[in-house]
C-alpha positions in Angstrom: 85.1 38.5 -4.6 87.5 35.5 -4.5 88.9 36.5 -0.5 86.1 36.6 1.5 88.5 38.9 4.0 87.7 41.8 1.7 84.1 42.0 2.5 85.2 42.6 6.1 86.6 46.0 4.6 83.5 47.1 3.1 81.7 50.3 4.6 78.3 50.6 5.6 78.0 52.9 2.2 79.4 50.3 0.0 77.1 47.9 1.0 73.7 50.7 1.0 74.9 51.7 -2.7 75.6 47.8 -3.7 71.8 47.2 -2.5 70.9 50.0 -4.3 72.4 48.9 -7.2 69.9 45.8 -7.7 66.5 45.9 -9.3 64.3 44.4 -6.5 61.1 43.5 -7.2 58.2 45.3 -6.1 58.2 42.5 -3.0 61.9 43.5 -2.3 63.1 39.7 -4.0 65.5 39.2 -7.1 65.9 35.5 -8.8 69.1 33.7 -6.9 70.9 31.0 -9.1 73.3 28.8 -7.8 76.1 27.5 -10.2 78.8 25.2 -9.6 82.5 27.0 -10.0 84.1 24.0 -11.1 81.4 22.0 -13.3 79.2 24.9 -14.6 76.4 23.2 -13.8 73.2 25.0 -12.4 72.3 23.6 -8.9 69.3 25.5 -8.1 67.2 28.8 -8.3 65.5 30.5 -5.8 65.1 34.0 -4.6 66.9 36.6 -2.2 66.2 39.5 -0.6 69.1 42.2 0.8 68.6 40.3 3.8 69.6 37.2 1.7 72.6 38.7 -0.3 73.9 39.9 3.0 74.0 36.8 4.7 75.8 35.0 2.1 78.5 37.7 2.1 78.9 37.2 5.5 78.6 33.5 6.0 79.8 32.7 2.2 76.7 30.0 2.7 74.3 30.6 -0.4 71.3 31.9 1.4 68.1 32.9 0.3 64.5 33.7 1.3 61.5 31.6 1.5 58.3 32.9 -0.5 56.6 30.2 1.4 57.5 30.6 4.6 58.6 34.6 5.0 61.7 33.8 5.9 65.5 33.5 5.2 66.8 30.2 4.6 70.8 28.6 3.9 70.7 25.8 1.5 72.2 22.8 3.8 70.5 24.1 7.0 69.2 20.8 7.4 70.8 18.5 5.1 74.6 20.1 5.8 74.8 20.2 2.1 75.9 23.7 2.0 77.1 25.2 -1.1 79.8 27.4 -0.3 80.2 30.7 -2.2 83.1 31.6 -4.0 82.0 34.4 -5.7 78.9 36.5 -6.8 77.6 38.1 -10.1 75.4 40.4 -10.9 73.7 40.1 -14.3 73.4 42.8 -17.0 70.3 44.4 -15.9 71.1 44.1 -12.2 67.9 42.1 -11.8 69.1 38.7 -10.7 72.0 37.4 -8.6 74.4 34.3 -9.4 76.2 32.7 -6.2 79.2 30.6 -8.1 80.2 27.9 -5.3 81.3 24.5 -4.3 78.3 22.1 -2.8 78.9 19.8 -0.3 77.1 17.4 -1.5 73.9 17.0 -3.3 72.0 20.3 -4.0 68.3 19.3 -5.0 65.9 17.6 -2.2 65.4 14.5 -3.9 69.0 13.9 -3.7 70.0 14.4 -7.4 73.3 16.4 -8.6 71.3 19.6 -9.3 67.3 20.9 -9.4 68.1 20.3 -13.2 67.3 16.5 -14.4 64.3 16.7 -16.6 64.5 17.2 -20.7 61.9 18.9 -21.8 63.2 17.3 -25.5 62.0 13.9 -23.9 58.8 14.8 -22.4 57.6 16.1 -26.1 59.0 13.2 -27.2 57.1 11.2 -24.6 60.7 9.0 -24.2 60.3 7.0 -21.1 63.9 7.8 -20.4 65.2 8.1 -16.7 65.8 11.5 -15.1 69.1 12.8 -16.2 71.5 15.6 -15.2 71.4 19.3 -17.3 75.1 18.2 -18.3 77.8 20.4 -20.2 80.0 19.2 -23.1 82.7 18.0 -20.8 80.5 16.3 -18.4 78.1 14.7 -20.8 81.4 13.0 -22.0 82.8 12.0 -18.7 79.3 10.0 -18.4 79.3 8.4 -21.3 83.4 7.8 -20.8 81.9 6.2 -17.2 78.8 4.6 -18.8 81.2 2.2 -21.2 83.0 1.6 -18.0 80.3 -0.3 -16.4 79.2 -1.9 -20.2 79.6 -5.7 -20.4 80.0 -5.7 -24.2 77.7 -4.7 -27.2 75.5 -6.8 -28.7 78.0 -8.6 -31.3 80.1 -9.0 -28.1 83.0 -6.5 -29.5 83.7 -3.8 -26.8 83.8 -0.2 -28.1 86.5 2.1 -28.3 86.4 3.3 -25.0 85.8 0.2 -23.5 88.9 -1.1 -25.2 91.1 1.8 -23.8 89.4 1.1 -20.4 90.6 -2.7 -20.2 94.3 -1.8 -22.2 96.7 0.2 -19.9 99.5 0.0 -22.8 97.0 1.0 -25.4 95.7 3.8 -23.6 98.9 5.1 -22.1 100.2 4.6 -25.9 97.3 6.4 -27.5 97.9 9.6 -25.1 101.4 9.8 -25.6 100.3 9.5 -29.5 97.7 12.2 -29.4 99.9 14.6 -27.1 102.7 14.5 -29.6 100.5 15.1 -32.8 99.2 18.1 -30.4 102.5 19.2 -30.3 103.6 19.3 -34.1 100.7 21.7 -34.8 102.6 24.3 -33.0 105.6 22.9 -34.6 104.7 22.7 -38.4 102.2 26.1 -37.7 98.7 24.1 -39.3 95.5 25.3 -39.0 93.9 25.7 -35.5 91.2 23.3 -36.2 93.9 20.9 -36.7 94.9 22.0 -32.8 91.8 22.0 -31.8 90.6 18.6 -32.9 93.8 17.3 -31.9 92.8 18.8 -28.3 89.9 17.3 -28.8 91.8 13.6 -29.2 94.0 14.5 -26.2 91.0 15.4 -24.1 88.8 12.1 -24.4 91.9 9.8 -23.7 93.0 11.5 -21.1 89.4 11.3 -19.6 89.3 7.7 -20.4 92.3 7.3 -17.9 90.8 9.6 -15.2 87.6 7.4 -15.4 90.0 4.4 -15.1 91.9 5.7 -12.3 88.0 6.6 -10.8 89.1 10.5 -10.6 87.0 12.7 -11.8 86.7 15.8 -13.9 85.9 18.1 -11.1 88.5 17.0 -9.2 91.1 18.2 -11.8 89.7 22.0 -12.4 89.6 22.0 -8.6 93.0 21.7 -8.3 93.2 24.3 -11.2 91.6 26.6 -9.7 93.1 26.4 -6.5 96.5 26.2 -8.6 95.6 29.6 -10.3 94.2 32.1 -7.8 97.6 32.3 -6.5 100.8 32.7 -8.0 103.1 30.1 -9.5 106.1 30.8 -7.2 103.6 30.5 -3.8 101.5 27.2 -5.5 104.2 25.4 -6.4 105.9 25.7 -2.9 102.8 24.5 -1.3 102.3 21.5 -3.8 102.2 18.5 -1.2 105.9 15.9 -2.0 
């Protein structure tokens, strides 16, 4: 489902026997859910109809329909923060639908990331911690990589690790060019692949630590990947701006 064009050659009957396909409830509805393509993270969940699925085909908006209001709706409608559909799964048992898309801005109505912000781990353990984002390995880590950023010190006045890298160009240019190579010899001397991987692991967070200090950001990156790798090599490399 990665060219939209291709829907445009889809007959009536492949569109009655997809329809058919889903287990609607007995109000005609399946659960929608709304994931980001490049950060994995869960914007939303809502429910859609065939009305609903259709339109988001079409328009490659994620559409759904309102239980409230008896009606269809497409997320951004009113705020413009559309989140624009890449592609869409079906789960196992047919009886909900993932839109996987790029948001235009923020998803939930209160202006956060995603719907997603509150641990249930800290409401049972009655923390009076801040609302924070459902995040994944990766992006839990660029936080934290960002949070040291905007640190002014620790409490003995030493800066950590990361903080160090972040004020050091040398050190941190040093220290990827250090972890890249030791990357390298465990294809070279054949050791064990959790040697590669936690030398991966080394690469990884110092390379972060410069995208943080450059202000780019993860997303950014597998944007560009998979932009870079829906196509082939010979056609993305020729369009690669000078």
């Amino acid at each position: 489902m990665s060219n939209p064009k291709s829907f445009l050659q889809f007959s009536t009957l492949n569109f009655d026997l997809l329809l058919d396909s889903i287990k609607w409830d007995d109000k005609g509805l399946a659960v929608a859910i709304a994931q980001n393509v490049d950060t994995g993270a869960v914007l939303m969940q809502g429910f859609a109809n065939k009305d609903a699925l259709l339109t988001t085909i079409s328009s490659r908006k994620a559409t759904f329909y309102s239980r409230s209001r008896s009606t269809l709706w497409t997320k951004g409608e009113t705020s413009l923060n559309f989140i624009n559909v890449s592609e869409i799964f079906l789960d196992c048992d047919r009886d909900s639908i993932m839109y996987l898309g790029k948001p235009d801005g923020p998803t939930c109505h209160t202006g956060s990331e995603t719907c997603y912000f509150t641990s249930i781990d800290d409401m049972i353990s009655s923390q009076a911690e801040e609302n924070k984002l459902a995040l994944t390995t990766l992006y839990a880590l660029e936080s934290t990589i960002n949070q040291r950023k905007e640190d002014r010190g620790s409490a003995n006045g030493k800066p950590s690790w990361t903080k160090r890298l972040l004020l050091d160009d040398n050190l941190l240019c040093s220290k990827i060019r250090e972890e890249a190579d030791e990357l390298c010899r465990t294809l070279e001397e054949n050791e064990e692949k959790t040697r590669t991987a936690s030398e991966m692991a080394d690469v990884l967070y110092h390379a972060m630590v410069l995208l943080a200090k450059r202000g780019v950001k993860v997303e950014d990156v597998l944007q560009i990947l998979r932009v870079r790798f829906s196509q082939s090599g010979i056609e993305e490399k020729k369009n690669r701006k000078a």
